[in-house]
PyMOL Python script that loads the backbone (N, CA, C, O; Angstrom):
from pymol import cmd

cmd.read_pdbstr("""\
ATOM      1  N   UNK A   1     180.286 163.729 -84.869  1.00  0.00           N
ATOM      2  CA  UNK A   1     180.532 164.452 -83.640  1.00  0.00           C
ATOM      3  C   UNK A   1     181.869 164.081 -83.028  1.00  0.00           C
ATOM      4  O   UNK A   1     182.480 164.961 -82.422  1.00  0.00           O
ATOM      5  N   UNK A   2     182.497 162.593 -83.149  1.00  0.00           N
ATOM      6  CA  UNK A   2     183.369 162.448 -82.619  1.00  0.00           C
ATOM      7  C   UNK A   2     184.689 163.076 -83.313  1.00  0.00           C
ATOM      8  O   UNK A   2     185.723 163.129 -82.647  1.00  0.00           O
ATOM      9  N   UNK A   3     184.669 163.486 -84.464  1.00  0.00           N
ATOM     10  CA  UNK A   3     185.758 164.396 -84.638  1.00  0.00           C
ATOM     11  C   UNK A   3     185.893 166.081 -84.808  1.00  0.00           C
ATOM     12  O   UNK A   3     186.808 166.745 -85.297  1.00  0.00           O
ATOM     13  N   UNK A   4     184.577 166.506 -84.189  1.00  0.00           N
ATOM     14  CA  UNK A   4     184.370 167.797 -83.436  1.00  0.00           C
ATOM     15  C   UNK A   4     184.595 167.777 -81.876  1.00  0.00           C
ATOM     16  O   UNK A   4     184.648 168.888 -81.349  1.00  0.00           O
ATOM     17  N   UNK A   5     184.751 166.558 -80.974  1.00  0.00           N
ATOM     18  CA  UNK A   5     184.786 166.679 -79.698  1.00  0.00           C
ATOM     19  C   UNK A   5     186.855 166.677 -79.447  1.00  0.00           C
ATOM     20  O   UNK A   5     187.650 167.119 -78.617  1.00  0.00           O
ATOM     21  N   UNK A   6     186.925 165.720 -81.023  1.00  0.00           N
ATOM     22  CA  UNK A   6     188.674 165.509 -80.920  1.00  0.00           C
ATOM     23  C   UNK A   6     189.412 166.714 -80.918  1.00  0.00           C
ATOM     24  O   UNK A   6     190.246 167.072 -80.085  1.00  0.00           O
ATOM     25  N   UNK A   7     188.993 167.354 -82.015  1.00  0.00           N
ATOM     26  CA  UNK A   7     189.125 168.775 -82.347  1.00  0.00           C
ATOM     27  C   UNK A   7     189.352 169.561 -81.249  1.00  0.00           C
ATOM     28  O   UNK A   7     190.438 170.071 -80.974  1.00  0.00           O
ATOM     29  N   UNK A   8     187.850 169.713 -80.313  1.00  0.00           N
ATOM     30  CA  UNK A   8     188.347 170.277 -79.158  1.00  0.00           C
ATOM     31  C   UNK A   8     188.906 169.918 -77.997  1.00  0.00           C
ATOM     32  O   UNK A   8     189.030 170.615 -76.990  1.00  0.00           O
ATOM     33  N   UNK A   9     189.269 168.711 -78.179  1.00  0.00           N
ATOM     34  CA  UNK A   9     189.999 168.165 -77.008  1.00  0.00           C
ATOM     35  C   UNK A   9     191.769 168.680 -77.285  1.00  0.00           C
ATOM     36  O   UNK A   9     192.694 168.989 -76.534  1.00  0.00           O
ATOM     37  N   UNK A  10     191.607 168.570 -78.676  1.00  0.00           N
ATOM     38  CA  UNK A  10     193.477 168.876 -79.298  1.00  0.00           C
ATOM     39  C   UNK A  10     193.821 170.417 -79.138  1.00  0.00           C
ATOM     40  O   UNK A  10     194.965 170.838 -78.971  1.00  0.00           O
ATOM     41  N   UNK A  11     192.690 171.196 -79.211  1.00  0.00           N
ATOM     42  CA  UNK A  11     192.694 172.344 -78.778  1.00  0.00           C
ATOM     43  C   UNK A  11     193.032 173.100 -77.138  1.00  0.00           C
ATOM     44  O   UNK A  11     193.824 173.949 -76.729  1.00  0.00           O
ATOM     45  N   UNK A  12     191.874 172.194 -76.485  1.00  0.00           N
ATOM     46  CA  UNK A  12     192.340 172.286 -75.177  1.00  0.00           C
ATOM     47  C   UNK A  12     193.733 172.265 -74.259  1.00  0.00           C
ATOM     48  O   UNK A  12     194.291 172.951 -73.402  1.00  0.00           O
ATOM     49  N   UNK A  13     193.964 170.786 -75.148  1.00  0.00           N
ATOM     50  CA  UNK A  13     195.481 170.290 -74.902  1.00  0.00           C
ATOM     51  C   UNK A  13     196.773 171.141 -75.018  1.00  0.00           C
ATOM     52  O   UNK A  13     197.742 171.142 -74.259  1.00  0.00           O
ATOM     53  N   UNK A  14     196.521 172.002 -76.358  1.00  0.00           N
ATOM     54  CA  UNK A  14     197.159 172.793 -76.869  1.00  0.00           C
ATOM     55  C   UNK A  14     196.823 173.917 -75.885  1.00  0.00           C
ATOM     56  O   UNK A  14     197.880 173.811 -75.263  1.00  0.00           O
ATOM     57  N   UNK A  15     196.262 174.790 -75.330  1.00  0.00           N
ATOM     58  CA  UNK A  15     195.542 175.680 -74.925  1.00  0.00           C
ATOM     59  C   UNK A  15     196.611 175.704 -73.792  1.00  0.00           C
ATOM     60  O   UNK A  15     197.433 176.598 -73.590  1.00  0.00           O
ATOM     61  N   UNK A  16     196.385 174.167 -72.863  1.00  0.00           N
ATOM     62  CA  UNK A  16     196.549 174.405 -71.502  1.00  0.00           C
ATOM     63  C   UNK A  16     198.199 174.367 -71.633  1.00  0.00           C
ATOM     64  O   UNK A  16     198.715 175.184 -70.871  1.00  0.00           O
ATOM     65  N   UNK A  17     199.191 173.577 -72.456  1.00  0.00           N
ATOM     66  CA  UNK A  17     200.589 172.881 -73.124  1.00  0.00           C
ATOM     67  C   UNK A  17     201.096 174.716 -72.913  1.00  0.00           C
ATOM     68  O   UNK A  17     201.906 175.185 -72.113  1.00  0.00           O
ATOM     69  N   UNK A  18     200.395 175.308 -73.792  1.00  0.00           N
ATOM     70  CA  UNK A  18     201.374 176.944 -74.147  1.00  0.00           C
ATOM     71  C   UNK A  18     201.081 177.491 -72.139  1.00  0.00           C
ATOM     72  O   UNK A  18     202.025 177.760 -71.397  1.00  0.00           O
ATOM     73  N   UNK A  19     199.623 177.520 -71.706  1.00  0.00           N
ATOM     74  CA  UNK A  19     199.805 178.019 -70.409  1.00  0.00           C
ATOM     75  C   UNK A  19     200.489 178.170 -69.413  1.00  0.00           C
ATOM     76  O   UNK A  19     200.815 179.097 -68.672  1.00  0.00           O
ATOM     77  N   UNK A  20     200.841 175.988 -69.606  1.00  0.00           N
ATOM     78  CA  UNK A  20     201.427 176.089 -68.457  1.00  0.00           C
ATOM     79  C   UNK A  20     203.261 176.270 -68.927  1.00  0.00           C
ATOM     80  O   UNK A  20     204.072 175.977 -68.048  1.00  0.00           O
ATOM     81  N   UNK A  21     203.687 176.651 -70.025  1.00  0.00           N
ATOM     82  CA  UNK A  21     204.340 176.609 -71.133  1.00  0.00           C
ATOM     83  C   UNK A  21     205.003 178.452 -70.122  1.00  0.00           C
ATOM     84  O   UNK A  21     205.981 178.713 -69.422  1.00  0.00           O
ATOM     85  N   UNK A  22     204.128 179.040 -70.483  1.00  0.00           N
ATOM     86  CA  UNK A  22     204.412 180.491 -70.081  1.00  0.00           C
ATOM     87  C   UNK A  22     204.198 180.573 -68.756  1.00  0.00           C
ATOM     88  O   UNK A  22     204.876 181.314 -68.043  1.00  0.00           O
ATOM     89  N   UNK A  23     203.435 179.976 -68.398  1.00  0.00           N
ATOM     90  CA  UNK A  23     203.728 179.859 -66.273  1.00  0.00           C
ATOM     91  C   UNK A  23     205.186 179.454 -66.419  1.00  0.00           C
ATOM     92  O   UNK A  23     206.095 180.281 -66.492  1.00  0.00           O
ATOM     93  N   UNK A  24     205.315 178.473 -66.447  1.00  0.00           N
ATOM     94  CA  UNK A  24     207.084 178.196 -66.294  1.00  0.00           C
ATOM     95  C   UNK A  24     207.923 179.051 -66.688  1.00  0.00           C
ATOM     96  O   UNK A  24     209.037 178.838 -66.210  1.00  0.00           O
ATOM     97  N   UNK A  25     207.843 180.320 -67.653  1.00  0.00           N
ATOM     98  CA  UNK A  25     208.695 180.905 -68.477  1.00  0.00           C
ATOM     99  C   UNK A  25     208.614 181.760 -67.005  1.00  0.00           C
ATOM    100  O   UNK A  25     209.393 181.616 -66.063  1.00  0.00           O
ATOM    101  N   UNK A  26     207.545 182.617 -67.066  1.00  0.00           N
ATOM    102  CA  UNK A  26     207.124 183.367 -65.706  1.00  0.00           C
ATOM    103  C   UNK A  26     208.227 183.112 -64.597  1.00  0.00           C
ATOM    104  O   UNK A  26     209.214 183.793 -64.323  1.00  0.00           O
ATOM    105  N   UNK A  27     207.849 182.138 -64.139  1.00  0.00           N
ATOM    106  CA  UNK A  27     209.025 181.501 -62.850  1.00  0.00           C
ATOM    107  C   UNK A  27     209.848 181.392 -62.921  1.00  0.00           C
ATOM    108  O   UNK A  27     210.317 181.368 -61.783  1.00  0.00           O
ATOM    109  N   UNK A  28     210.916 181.219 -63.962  1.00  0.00           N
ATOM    110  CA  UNK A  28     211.987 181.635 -64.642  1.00  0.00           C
ATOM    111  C   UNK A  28     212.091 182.661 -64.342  1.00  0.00           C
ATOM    112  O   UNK A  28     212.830 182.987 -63.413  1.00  0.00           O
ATOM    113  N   UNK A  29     211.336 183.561 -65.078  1.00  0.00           N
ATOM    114  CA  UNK A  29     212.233 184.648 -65.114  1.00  0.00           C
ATOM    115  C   UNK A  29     212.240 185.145 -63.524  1.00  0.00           C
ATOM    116  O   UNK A  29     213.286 185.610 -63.072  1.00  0.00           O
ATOM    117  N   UNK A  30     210.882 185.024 -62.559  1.00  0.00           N
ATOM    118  CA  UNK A  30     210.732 185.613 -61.620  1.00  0.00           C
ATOM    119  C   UNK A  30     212.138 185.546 -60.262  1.00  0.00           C
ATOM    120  O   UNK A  30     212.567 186.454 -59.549  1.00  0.00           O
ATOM    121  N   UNK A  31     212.570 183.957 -60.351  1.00  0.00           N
ATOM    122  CA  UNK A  31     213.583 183.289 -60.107  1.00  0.00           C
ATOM    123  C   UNK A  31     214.586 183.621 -60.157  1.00  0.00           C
ATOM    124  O   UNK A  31     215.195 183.845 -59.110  1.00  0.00           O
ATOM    125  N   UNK A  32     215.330 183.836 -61.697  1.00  0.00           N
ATOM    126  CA  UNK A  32     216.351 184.793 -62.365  1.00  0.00           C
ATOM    127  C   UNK A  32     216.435 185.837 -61.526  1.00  0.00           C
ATOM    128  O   UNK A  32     217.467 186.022 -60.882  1.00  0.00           O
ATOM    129  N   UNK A  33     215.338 186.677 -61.419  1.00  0.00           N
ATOM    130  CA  UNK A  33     215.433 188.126 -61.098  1.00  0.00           C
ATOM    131  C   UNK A  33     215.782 187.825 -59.118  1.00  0.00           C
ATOM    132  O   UNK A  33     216.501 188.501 -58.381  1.00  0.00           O
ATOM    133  N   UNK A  34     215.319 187.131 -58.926  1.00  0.00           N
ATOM    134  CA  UNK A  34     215.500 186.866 -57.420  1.00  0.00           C
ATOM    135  C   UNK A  34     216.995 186.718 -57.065  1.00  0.00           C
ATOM    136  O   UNK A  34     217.617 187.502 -56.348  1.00  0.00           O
ATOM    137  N   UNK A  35     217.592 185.396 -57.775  1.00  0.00           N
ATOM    138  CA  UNK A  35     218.579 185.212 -57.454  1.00  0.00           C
ATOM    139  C   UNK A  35     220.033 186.127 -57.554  1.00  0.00           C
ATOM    140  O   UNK A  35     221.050 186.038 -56.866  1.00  0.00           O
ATOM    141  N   UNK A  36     219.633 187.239 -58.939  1.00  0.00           N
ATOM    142  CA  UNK A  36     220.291 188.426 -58.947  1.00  0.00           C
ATOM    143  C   UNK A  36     220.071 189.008 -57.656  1.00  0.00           C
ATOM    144  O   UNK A  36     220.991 188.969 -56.839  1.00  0.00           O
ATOM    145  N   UNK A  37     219.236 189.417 -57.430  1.00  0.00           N
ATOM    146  CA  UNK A  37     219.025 190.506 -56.587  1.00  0.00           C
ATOM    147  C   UNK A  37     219.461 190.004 -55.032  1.00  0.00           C
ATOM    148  O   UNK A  37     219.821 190.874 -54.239  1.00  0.00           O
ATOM    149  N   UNK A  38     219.419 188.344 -54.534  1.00  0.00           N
ATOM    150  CA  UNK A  38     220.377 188.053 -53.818  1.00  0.00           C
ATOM    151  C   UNK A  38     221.618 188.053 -53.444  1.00  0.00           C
ATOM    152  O   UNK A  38     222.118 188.175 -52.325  1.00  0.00           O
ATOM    153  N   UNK A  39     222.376 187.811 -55.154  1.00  0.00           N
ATOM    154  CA  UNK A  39     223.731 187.931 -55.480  1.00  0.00           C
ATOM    155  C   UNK A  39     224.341 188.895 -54.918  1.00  0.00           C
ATOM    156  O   UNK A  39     225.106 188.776 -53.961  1.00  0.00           O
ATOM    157  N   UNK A  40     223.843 190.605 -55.851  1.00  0.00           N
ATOM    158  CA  UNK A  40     224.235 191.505 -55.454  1.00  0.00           C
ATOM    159  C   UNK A  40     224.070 192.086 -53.600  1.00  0.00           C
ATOM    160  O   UNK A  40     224.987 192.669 -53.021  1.00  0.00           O
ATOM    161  N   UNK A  41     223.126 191.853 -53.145  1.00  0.00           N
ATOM    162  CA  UNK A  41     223.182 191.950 -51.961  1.00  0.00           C
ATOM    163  C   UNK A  41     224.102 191.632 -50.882  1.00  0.00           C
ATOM    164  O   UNK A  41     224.435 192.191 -49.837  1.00  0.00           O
ATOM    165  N   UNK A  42     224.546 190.031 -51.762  1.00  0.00           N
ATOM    166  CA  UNK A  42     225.683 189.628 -50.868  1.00  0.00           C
ATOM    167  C   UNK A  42     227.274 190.315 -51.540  1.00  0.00           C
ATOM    168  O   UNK A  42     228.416 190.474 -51.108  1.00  0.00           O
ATOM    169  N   UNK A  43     226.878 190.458 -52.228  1.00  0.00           N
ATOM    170  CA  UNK A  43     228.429 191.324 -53.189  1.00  0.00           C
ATOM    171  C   UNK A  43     228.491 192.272 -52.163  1.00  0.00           C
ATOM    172  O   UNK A  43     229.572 192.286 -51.575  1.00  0.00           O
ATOM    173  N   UNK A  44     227.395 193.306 -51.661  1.00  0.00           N
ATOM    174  CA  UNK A  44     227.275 194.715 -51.369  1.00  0.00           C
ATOM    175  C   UNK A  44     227.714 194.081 -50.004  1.00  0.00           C
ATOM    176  O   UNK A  44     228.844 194.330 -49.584  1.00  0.00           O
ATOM    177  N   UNK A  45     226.874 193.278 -49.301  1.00  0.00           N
ATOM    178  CA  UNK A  45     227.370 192.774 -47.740  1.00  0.00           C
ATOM    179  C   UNK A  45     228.842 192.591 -47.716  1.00  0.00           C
ATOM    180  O   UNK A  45     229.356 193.255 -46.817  1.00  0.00           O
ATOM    181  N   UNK A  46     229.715 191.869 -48.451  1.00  0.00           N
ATOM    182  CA  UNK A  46     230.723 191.254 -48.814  1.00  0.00           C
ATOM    183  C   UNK A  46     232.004 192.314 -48.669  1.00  0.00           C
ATOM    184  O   UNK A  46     233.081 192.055 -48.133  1.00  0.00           O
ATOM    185  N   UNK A  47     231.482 193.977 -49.481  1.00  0.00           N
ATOM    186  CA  UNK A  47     231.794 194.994 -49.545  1.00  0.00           C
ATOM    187  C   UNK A  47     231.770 195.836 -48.017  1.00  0.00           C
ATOM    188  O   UNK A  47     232.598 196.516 -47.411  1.00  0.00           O
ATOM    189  N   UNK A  48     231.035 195.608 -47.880  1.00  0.00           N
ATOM    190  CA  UNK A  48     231.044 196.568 -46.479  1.00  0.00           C
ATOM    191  C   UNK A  48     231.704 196.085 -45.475  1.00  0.00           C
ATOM    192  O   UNK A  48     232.414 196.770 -44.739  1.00  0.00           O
ATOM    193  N   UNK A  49     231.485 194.637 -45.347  1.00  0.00           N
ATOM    194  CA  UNK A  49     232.577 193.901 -44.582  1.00  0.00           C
ATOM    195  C   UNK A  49     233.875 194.243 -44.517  1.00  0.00           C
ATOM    196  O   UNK A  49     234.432 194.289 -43.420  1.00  0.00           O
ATOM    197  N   UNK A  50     234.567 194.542 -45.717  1.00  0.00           N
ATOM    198  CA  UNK A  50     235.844 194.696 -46.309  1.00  0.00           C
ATOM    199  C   UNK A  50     236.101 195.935 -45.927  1.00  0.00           C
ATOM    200  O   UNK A  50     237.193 196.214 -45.432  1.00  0.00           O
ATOM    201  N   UNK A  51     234.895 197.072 -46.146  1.00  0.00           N
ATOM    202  CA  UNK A  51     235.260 198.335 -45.583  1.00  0.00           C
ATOM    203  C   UNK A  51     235.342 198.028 -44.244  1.00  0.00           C
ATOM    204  O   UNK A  51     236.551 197.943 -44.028  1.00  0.00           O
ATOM    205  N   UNK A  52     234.661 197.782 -43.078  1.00  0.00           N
ATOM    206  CA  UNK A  52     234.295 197.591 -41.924  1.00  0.00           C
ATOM    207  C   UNK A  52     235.747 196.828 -41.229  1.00  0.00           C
ATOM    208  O   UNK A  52     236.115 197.259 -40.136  1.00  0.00           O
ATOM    209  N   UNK A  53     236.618 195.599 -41.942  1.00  0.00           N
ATOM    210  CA  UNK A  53     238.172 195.446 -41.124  1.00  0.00           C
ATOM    211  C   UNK A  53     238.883 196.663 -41.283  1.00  0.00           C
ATOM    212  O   UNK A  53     239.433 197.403 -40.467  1.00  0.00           O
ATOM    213  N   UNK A  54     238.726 196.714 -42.740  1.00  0.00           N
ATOM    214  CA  UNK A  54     240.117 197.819 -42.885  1.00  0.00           C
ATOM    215  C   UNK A  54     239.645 198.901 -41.840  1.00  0.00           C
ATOM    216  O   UNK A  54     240.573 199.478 -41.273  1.00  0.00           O
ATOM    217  N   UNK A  55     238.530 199.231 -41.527  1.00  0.00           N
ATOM    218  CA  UNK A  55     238.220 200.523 -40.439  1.00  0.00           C
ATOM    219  C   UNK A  55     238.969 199.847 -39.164  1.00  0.00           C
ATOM    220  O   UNK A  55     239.580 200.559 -38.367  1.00  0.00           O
ATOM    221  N   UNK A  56     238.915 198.852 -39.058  1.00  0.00           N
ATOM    222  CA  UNK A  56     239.384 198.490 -37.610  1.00  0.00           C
ATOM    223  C   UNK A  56     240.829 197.747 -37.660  1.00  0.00           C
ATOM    224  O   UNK A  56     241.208 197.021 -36.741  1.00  0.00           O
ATOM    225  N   UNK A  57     241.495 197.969 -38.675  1.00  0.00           N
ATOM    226  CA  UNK A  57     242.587 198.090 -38.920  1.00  0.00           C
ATOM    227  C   UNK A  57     243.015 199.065 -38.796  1.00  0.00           C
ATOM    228  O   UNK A  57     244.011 199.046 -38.072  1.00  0.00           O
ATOM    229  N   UNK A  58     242.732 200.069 -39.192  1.00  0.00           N
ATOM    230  CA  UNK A  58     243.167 201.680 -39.071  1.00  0.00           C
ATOM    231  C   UNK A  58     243.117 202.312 -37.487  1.00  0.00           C
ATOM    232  O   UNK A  58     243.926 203.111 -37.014  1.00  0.00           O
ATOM    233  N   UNK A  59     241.923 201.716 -36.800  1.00  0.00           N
ATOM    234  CA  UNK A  59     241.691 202.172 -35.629  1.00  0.00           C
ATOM    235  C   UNK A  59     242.790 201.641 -34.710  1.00  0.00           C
ATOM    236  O   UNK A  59     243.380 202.210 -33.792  1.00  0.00           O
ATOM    237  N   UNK A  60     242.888 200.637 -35.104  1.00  0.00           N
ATOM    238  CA  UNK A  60     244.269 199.520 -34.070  1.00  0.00           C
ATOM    239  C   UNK A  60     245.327 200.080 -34.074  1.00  0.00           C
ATOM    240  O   UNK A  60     246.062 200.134 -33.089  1.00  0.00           O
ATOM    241  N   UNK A  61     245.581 200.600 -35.213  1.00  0.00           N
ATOM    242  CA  UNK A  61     247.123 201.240 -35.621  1.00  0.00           C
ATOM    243  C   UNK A  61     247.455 202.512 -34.819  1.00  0.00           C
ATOM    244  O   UNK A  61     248.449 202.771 -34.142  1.00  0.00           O
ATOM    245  N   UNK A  62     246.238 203.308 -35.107  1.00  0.00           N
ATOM    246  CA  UNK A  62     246.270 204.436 -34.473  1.00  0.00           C
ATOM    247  C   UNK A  62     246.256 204.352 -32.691  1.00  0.00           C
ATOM    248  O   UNK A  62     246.836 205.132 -31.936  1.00  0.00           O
ATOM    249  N   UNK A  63     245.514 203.309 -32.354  1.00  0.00           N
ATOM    250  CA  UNK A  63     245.720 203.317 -30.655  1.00  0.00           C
ATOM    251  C   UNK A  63     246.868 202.670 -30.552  1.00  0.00           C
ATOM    252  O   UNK A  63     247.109 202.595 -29.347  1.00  0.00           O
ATOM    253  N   UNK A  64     247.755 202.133 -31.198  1.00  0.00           N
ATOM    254  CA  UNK A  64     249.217 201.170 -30.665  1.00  0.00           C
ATOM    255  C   UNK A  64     250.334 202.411 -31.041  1.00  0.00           C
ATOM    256  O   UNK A  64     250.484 202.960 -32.133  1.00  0.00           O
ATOM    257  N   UNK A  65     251.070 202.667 -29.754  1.00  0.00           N
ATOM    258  CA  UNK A  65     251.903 203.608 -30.009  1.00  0.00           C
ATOM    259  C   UNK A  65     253.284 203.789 -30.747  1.00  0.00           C
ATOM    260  O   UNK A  65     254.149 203.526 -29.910  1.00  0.00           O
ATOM    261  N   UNK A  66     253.790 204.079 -31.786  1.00  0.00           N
ATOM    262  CA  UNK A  66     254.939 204.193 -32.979  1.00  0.00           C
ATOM    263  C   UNK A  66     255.733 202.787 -32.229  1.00  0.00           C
ATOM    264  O   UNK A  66     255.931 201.614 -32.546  1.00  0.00           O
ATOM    265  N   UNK A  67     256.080 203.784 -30.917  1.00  0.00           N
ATOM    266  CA  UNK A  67     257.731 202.993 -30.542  1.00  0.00           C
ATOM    267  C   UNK A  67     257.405 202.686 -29.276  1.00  0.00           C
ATOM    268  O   UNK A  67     257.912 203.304 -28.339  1.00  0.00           O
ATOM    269  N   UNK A  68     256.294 201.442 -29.045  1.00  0.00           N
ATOM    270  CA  UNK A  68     255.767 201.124 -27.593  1.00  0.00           C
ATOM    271  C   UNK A  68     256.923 199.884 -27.180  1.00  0.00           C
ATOM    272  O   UNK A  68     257.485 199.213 -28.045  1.00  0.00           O
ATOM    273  N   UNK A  69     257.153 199.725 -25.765  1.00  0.00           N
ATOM    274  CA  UNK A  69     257.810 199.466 -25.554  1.00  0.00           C
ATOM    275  C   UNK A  69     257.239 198.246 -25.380  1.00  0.00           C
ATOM    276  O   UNK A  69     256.012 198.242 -25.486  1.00  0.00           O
ATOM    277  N   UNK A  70     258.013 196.723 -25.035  1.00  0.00           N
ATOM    278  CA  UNK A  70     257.547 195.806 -24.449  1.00  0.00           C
ATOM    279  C   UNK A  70     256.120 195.598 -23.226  1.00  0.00           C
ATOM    280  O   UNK A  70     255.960 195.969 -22.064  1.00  0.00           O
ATOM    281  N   UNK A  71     255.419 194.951 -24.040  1.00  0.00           N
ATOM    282  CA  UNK A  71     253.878 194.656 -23.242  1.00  0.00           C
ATOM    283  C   UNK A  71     254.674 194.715 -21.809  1.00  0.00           C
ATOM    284  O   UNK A  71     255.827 194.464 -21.456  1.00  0.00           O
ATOM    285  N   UNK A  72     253.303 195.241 -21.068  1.00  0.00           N
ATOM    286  CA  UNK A  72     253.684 195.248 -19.129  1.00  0.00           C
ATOM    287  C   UNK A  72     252.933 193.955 -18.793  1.00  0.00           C
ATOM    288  O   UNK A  72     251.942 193.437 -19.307  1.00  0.00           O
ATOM    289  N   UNK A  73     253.893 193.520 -17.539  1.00  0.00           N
ATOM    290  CA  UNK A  73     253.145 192.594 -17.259  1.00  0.00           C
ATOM    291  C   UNK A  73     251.862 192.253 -16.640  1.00  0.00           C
ATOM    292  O   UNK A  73     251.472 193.018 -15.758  1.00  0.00           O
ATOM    293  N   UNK A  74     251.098 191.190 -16.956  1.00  0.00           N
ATOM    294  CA  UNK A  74     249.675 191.206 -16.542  1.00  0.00           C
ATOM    295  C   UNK A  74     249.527 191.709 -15.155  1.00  0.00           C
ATOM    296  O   UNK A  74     250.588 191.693 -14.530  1.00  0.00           O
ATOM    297  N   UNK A  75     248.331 192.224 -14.399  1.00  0.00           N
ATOM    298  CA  UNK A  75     248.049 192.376 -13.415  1.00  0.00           C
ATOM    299  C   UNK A  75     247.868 191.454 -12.379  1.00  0.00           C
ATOM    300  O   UNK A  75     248.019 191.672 -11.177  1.00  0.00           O
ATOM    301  N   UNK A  76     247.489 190.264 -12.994  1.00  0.00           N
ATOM    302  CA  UNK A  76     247.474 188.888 -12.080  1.00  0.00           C
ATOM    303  C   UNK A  76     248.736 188.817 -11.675  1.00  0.00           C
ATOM    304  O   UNK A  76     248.823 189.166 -10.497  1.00  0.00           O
ATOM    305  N   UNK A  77     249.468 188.598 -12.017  1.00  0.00           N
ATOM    306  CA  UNK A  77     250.680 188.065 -11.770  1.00  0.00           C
ATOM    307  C   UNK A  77     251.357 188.897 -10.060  1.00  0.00           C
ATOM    308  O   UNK A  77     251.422 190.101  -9.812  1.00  0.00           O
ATOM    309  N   UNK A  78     251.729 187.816  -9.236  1.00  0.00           N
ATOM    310  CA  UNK A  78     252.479 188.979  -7.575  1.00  0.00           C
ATOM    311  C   UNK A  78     253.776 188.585  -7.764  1.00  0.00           C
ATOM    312  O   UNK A  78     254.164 187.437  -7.980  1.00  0.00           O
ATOM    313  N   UNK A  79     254.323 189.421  -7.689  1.00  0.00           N
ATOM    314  CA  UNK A  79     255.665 189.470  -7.596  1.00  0.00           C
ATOM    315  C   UNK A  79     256.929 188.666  -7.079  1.00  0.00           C
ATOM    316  O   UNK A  79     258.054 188.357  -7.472  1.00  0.00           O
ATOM    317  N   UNK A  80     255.995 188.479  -5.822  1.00  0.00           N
ATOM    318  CA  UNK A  80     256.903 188.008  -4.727  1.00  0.00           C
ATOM    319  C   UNK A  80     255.972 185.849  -4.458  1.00  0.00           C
ATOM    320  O   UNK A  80     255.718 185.151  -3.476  1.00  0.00           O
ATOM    321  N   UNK A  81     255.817 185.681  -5.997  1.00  0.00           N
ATOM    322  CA  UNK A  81     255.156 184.690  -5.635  1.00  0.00           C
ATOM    323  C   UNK A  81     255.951 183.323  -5.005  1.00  0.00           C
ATOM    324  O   UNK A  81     255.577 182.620  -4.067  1.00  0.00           O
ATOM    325  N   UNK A  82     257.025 183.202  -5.738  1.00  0.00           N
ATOM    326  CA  UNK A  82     258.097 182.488  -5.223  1.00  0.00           C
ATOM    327  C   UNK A  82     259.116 182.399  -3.997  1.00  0.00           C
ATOM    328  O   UNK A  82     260.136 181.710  -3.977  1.00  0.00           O
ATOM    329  N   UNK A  83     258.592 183.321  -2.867  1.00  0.00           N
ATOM    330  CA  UNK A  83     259.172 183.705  -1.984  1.00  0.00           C
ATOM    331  C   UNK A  83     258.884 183.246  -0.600  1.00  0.00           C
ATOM    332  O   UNK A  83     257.656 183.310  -0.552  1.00  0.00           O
ATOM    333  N   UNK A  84     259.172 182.953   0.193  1.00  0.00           N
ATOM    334  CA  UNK A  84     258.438 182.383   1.389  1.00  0.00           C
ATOM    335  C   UNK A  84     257.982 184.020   2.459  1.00  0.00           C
ATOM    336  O   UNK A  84     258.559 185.107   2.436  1.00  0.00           O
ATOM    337  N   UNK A  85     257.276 183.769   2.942  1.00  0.00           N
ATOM    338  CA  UNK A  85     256.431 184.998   3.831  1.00  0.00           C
ATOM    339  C   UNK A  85     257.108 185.010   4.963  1.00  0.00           C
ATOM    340  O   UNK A  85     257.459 184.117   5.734  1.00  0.00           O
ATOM    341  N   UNK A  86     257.287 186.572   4.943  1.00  0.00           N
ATOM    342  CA  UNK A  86     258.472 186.870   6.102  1.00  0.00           C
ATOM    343  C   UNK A  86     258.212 186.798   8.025  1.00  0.00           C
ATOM    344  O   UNK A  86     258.816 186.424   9.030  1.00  0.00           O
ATOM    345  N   UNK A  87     256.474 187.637   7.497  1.00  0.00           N
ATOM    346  CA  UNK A  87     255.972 187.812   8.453  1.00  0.00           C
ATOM    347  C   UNK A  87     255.623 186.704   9.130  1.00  0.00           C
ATOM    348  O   UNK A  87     255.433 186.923  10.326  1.00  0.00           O
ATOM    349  N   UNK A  88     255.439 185.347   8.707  1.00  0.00           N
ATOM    350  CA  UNK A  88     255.056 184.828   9.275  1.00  0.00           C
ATOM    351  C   UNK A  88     256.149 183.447  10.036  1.00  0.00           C
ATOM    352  O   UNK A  88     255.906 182.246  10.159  1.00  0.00           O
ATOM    353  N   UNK A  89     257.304 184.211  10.408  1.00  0.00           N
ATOM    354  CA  UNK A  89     258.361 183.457  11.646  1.00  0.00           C
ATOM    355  C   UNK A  89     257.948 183.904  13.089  1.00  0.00           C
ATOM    356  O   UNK A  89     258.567 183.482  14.066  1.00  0.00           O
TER     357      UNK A  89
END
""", "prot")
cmd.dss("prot")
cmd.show_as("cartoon", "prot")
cmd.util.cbc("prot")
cmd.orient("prot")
């Protein structure tokens, strides 16, 4: 009997060895396929991005005028800041 119980113990062994043998292959591949399908996603994100400056490159160009003259000065700024106040002699 004891080398009918070995038998099926070497069997078993073998049995469970290929299972968990092809579970792992499984996850592999499942993995593989994941990390593609991340890849490209970020390729495609990566892409649209690229479309998405150049759009706002184009848009900038078009609102800044050919032959604009020197920026005006800020609105904060008073004029007469350096000046002493007349009204008040």
């Amino acid at each position: 009997m004891d080398g009918h119980d070995s038998d099926d113990s070497k069997q078993n062994n073998s049995d469970m060895t290929v299972f968990v043998q092809n579970l792992l292959q499984q996850m592999q591949t499942r993995f593989q396929a994941m990390s593609e399908s991340i890849v490209t996603k970020i390729d495609e994100m990566g892409n649209r991005i690229d479309v998405l400056e150049q759009s706002i490159k184009e848009l900038k160009a078009e609102m800044e005028p050919e032959d604009s003259p020197s920026p005006a000065p800020s609105s904060n700024s008073k004029p007469d800041e350096g000046k002493p106040d007349e009204t008040t002699e």
